[in-house]
N, C-alpha and C positions, 0 to 999 in steps of 0.2 A: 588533952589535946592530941597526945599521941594514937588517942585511941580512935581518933575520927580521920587520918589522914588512908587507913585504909580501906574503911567506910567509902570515904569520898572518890576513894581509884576507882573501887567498885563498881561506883552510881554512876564514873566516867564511862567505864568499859561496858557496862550493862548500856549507858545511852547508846555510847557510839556502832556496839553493835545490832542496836532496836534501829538506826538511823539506817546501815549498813543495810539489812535486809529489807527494809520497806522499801529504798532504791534499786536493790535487788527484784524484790519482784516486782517493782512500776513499771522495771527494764526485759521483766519475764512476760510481764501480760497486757504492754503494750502495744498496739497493733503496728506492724512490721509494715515498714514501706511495701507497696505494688512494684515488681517489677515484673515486668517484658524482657523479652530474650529475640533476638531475630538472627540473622546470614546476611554474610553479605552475597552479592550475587552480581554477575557482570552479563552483557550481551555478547552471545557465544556465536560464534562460525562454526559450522560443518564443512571442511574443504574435501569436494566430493568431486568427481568426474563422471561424465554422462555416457560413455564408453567402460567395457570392460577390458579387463588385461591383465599382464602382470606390472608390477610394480616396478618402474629399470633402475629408479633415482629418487630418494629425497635430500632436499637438500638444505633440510633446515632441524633441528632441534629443539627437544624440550626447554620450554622457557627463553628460545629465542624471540628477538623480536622482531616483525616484519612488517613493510610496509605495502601499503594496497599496489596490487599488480607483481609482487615480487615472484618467480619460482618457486613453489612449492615442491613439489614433487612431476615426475612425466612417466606414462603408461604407456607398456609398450604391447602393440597388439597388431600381430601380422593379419589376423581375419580381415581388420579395418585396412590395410592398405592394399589387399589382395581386391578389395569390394571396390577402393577407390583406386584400382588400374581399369577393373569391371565399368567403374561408371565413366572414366574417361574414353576407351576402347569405343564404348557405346555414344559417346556425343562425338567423338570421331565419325564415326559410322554414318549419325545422322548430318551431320554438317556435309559431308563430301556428296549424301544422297540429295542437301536441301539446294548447295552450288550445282550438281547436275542437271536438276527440274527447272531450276530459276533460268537455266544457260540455253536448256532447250537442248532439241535434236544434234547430234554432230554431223559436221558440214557435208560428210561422207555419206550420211544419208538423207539429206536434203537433195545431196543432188543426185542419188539413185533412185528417190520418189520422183524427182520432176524425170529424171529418164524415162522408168514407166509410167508416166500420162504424154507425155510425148510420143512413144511409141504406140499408145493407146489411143491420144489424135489422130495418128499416121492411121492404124486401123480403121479408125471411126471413119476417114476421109475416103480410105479405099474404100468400106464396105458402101458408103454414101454413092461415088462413082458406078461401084457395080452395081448396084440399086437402080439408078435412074439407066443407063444402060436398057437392062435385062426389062425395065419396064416400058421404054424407049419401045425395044422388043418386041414385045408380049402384045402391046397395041395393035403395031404392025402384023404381029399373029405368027411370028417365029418362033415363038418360046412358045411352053405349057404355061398354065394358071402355079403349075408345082415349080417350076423352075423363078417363077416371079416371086411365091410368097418364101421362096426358100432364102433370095435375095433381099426380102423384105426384114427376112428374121435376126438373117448376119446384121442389119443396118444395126436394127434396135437393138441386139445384142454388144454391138460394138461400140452403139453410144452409151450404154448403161456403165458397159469396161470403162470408157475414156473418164465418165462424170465418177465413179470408184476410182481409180487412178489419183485425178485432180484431187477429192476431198483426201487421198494419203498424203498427197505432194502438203497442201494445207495444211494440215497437222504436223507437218514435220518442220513448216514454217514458225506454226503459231509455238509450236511446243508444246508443255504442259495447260491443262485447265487450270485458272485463277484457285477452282477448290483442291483439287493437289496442288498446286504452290504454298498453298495457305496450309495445306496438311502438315509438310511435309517441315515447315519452316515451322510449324504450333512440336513437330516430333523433335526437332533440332533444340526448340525450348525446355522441352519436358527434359530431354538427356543434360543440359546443359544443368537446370535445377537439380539433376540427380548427384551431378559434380558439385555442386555447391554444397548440396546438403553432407555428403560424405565428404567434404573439404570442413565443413563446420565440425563434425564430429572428430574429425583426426584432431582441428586446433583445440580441441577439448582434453588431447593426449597431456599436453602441457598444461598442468594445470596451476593458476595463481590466488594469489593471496586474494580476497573477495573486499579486506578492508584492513586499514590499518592496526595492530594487536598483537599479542604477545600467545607463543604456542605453548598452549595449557596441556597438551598429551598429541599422543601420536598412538594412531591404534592399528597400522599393518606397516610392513618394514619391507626392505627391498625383494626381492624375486617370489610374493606372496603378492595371490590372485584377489582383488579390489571387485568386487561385482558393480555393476552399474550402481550410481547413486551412493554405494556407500560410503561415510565419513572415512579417509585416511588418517586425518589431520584434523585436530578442534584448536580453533584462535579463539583468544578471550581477550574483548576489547574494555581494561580497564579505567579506562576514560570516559566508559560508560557503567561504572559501576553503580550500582543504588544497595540499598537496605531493603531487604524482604521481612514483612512481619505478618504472620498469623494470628490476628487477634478474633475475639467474638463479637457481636455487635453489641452487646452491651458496653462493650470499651470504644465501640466508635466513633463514638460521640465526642472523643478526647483526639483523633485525629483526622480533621478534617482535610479534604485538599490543598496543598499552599500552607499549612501550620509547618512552622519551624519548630525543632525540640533537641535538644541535648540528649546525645547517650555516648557510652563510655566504652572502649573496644578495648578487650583485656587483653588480647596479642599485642597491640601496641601501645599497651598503660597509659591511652590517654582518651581525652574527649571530642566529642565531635560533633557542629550542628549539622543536622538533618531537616531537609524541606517534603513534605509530602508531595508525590506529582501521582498517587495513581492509586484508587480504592475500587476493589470489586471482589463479587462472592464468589466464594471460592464451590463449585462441584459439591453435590448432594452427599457423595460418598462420604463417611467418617468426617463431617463438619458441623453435625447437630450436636450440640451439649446439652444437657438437662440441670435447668437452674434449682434453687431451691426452695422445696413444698411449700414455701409459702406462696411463690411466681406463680406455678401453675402452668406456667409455656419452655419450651425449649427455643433455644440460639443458634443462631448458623455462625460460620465460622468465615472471616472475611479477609484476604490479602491487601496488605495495603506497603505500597512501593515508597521509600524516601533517598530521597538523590543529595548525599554530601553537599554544602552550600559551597564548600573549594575541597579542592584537591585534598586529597589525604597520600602521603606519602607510605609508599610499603604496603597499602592496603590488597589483602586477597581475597580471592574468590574463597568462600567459606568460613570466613574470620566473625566468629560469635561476636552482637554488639546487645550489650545489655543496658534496656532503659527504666530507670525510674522516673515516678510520678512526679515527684518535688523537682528531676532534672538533677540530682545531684549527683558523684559517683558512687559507684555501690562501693559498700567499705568489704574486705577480704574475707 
């Protein structure tokens, strides 16, 4: 009897470790869940200004949070107010020349034109008198024929003065022509638009929040030169954060539009559903894959966006979210 109890350990130890290794390798060459890997990603602001300068003020920090319309930052730029004295100077200019057309002659010379045609009447009348006169005259055969047409010339001559006289006196009544008033009030506009436009660009100096968001970086700092357009300041509005995923189309068919699905975000060791709101292909560049020799075709490469079903607390821009096919967590 005694000689079989170490027989039997044996046959134990030999099972257990035939048992041992067959679950060993079931666990070696059984096929491995699918997993996907994605980013997280958020709707970013560019806070730029439309004017160049230097930088005078910011007045916000990294990782602060601000609200739409807050101060951001203000550029200060002596060109733009030198331009915007330029364009007031000059609707100055036109307003005082559009009030003087619209007012007309001053009274000063209104009534120094009606003096010469008055005195240009008075002429007109004398030469009229000596005219009838000298032909009076000339009838009777005291005068020459030269002495009457000489009389004749002064007449016409001095009616032509009086009727030039009258039409100056007229013009100084009427004033301007309708189309210089109309000019001159269309140049009072133009100047005026000039003021507007370089009053819009100065309120571009102060530059604000574009939406509500948290400041993810700051890329120029105070008394460094900002070119037109470019970003000072980037806001990430994480309220609007989604999951970015690049998968192939052969896996697309596993996320349609609207599919809800589980994945699991290892910065914050926990889970999270996700809704699909947005598929499309992604650019020809580096997205083709080549399947295998049995397929015969290659796969494009397709983004597809999924938006947290609620709030996820602490979530960043960039935080790896790893999904599996079953939806389970991935184990460590």
């Amino acid at each position: 009897m005694k000689k079989f109890i170490p027989l039997a350990i044996l046959g134990i130890l030999i099972i257990t470790i035939g048992v041992w290794l067959t679950k060993s390798f079931q666990k070696a060459y059984q096929p491995q869940p699918q997993i996907l890997q994605g980013q997280i990603a958020a709707r970013e602001y560019n806070v730029s200004s439309k004017i160049a300068g230097r930088i005078a003020e910011i007045y916000v920090q990294k990782g602060q949070l601000v609200k739409k319309g807050e101060l951001i930052y203000m550029i200060y730029s002596p060109e733009l107010e030198a331009k915007l004295q330029q364009a007031q100077a000059g609707y100055e200019a036109a307003k005082a020349l559009n009030e003087e057309t619209q007012k007309g002659a001053r009274e000063q010379q209104i009534i120094s034109a009606k003096d010469m045609w008055l005195s240009a009447k008075t002429m007109r009348d004398l030469a009229e008198k000596t005219y009838t006169r000298v032909e009076s005259l000339y009838k009777s055969g005291v005068v020459s024929l030269q002495k009457r047409d000489e009389a004749y010339a002064n007449f016409e001559g001095a009616k032509l003065r009086e009727s030039t006289a009258y039409q100056q006196y007229k013009l100084a009544l009427e004033g301007a022509s309708k189309e210089t008033k109309r000019a001159v009030e269309e140049k009072e506009r133009a100047a005026a638009g000039t003021v507007a436009e370089v009053e819009a660009y100065a309120k571009d100096s102060q530059v604000l929040a574009p939406a509500d968001g948290e400041v993810s970086n700051i890329l120029l700092h105070e008394g460094e030169l900002a070119p037109s357009g470019f970003p000072v300041v980037l806001l990430a509005d994480m309220s609007e954060a989604y999951l970015r995923l690049n998968i192939t189309e052969d896996e697309l068919k596993n996320y349609p539009k609207d599919k809800v699905f589980q994945a699991y975000i290892p910065a914050l060791d926990q889970m999270a559903s996700f809704k699909v709101t947005f598929v499309s292909v992604m650019g020809d560049f580096a997205t083709w894959k080549s399947t295998t020799s049995n397929k015969g075709y290659d796969v494009r490469t397709f983004e597809v966006n999924a938006k947290p079903i609620t709030p996820i607390p602490n979530l960043r821009i960039g935080m790896s979210v790893i999904i599996q096919k079953d939806g389970s967590k991935p184990k460590a």
